[in-house]
C-alpha positions in Angstrom: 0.0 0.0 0.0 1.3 3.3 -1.1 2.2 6.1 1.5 0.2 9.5 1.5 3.3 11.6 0.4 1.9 15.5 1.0 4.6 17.2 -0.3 4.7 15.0 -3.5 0.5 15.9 -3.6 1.3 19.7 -3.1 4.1 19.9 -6.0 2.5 17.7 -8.2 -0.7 19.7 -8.6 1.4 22.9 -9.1 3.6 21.2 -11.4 0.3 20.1 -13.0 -1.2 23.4 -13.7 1.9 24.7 -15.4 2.0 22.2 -17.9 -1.1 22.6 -18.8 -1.1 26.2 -19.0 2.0 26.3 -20.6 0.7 24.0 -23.6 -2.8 25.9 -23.9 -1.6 29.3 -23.3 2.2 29.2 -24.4 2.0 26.7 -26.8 4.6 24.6 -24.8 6.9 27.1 -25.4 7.8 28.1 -22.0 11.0 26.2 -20.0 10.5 23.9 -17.4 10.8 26.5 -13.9 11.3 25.4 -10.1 7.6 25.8 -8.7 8.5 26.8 -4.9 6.5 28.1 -2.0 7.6 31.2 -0.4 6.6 33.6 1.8 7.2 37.1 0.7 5.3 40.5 1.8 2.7 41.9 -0.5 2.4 39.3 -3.1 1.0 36.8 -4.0 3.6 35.4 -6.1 6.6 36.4 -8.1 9.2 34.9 -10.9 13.1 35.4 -10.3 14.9 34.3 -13.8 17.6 32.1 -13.5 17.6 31.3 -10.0 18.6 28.0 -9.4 21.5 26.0 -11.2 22.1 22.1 -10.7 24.3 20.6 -8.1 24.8 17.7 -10.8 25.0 20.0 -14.0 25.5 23.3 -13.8 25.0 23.9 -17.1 21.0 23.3 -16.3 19.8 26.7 -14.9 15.9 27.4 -14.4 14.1 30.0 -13.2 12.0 30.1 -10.5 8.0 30.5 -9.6 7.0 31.1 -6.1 3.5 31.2 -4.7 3.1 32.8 -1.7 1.3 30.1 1.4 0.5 33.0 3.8 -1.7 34.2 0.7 -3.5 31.3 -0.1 -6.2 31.3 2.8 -7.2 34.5 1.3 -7.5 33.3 -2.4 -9.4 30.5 -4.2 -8.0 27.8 -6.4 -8.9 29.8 -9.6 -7.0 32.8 -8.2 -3.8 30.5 -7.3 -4.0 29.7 -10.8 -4.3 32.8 -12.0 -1.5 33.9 -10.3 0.9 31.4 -11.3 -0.4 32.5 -15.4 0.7 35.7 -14.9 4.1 34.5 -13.1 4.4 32.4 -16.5 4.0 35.1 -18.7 7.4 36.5 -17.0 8.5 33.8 -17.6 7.3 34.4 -21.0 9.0 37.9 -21.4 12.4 36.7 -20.3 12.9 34.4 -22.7 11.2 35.9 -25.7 11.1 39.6 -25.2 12.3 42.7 -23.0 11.7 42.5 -19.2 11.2 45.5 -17.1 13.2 46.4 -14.1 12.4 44.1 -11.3 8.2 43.8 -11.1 7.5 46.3 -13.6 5.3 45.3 -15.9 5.4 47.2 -19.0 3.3 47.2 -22.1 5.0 44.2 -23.6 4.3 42.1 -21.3 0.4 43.8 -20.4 0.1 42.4 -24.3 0.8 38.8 -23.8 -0.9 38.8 -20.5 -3.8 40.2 -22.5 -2.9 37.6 -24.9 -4.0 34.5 -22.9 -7.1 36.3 -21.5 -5.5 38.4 -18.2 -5.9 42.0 -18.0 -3.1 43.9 -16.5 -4.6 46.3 -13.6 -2.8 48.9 -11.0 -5.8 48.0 -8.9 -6.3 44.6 -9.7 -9.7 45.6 -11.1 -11.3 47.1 -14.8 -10.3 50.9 -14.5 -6.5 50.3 -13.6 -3.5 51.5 -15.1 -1.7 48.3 -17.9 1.8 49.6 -16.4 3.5 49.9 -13.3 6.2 48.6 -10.9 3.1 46.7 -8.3 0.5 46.0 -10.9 -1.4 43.1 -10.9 -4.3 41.5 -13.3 -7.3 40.4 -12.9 -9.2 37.2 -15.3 -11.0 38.0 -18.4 -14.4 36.7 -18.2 -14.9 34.3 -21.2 -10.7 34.9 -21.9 -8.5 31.6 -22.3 -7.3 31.7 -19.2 -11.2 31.8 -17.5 -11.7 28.9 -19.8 -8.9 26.6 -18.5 -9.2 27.6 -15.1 -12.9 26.3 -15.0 -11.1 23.6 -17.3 -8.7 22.1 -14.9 -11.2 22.7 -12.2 -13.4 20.1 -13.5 -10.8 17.4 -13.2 -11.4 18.1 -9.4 -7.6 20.0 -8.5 -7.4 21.4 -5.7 -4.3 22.9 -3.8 -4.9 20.9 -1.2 -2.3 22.8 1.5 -2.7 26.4 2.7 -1.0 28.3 5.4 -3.0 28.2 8.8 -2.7 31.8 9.2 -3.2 34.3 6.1 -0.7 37.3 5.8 -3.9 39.8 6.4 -4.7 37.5 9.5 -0.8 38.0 11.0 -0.8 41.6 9.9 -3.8 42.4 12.0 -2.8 40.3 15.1 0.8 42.2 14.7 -0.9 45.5 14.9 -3.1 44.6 17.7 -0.2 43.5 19.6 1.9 45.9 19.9 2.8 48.0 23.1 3.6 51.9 23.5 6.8 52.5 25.8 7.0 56.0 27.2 10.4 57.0 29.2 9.4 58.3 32.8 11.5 61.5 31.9 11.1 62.8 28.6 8.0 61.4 27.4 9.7 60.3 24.6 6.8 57.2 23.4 7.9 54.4 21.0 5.9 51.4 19.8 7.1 47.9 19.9 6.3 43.8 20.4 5.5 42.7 23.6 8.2 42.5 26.2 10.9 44.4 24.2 13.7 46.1 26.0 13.8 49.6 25.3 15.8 52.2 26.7 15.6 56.3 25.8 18.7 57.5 23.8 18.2 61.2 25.6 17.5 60.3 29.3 19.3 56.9 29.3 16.4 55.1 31.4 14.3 52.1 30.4 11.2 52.9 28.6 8.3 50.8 30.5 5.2 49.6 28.5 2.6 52.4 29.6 -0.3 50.3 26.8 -1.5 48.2 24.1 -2.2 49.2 20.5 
């Protein structure tokens, strides 16, 4: 009897909705990339080109696709897929045409996500500006993309593992948690984490919690 392998289940269904995105949408034109999950602040995903080399041939170089976990309890499977598109159409642009600096999306590559049916938005929403260093996109209704994402969504995939607590959730309970520290002298306030070990630069006394915020 064969072992539940969760990591193999997690991968494999990312690694499954690449290849199929790349043949409908990229004509199997796109490299094989490391699909990784990774925590980063204020995405949702992101590319790096040429990120990883092999430790057995270091001629092989790939780039990489992360999806973000801490996002995931926010999103639903058709936006993790969505997202992972438009990480493949950077993917796209560095291979085939003329990347921007960093996450700028420029109008080449607002065109080929407009190709496979994503609209490039500042706001993530109809109205947005097609260029910018934090744009984002949002589906087409009826586009290509809409129709494989319903597509593969019949087959019953899932990503079946999220993080437990979302990046707005830790955020919040960050913010919520932190204390004011006041020195007894100067009234010189500071805001910190719990417990933290301050001491006033002027006065040279320790700085006592005087509340939450």
């Amino acid at each position: 009897m064969a072992t539940y392998n969760p990591s193999e289940t997690q991968y494999r269904e990312l690694q499954y909705a690449f290849r199929r995105i790349n043949k409908r949408l990229f004509k199997g034109a796109l490299p094989n990339c490391l699909l990784t999950l990774q925590r980063k602040p204020r995405t949702r995903g992101y590319m790096s080109p040429a990120k990883f080399e092999s430790r057995k041939n270091s001629v092989t170089v790939l780039d990489e696709i992360a999806i973000n976990p801490a996002e995931m309890p926010e999103m639903i499977d058709a936006a993790i897929l969505a997202t992972l598109a438009l990480n493949m159409c950077r993917v796209w642009q560095v291979h085939f045409g003329k990347p921007g600096r960093g996450r700028y999306i420029n109008k080449e590559l607002a065109d080929r996500m407009q190709v496979i049916g994503m609209i490039s938005s500042s706001t993530g929403k109809p109205g947005g500006k097609r260029t910018g260093q934090h744009t984002g996109g949002y589906v087409q209704a009826g586009g290509p993309l809409d129709k494989l994402i319903k597509d593969i969504l019949t087959t019953g995939w899932r990503f079946e593992f999220q993080d437990r607590q979302s990046a707005k959730r830790e955020k919040e309970d960050r913010k919520v948690h932190r204390h004011k520290y006041q020195c007894p002298n100067c009234e010189l306030a500071a805001w910190a984490r719990p417990l933290a070990n301050l001491i006033c630069g002027d006065c040279a006394l320790a700085m006592p919690a005087v509340g939450r915020v």
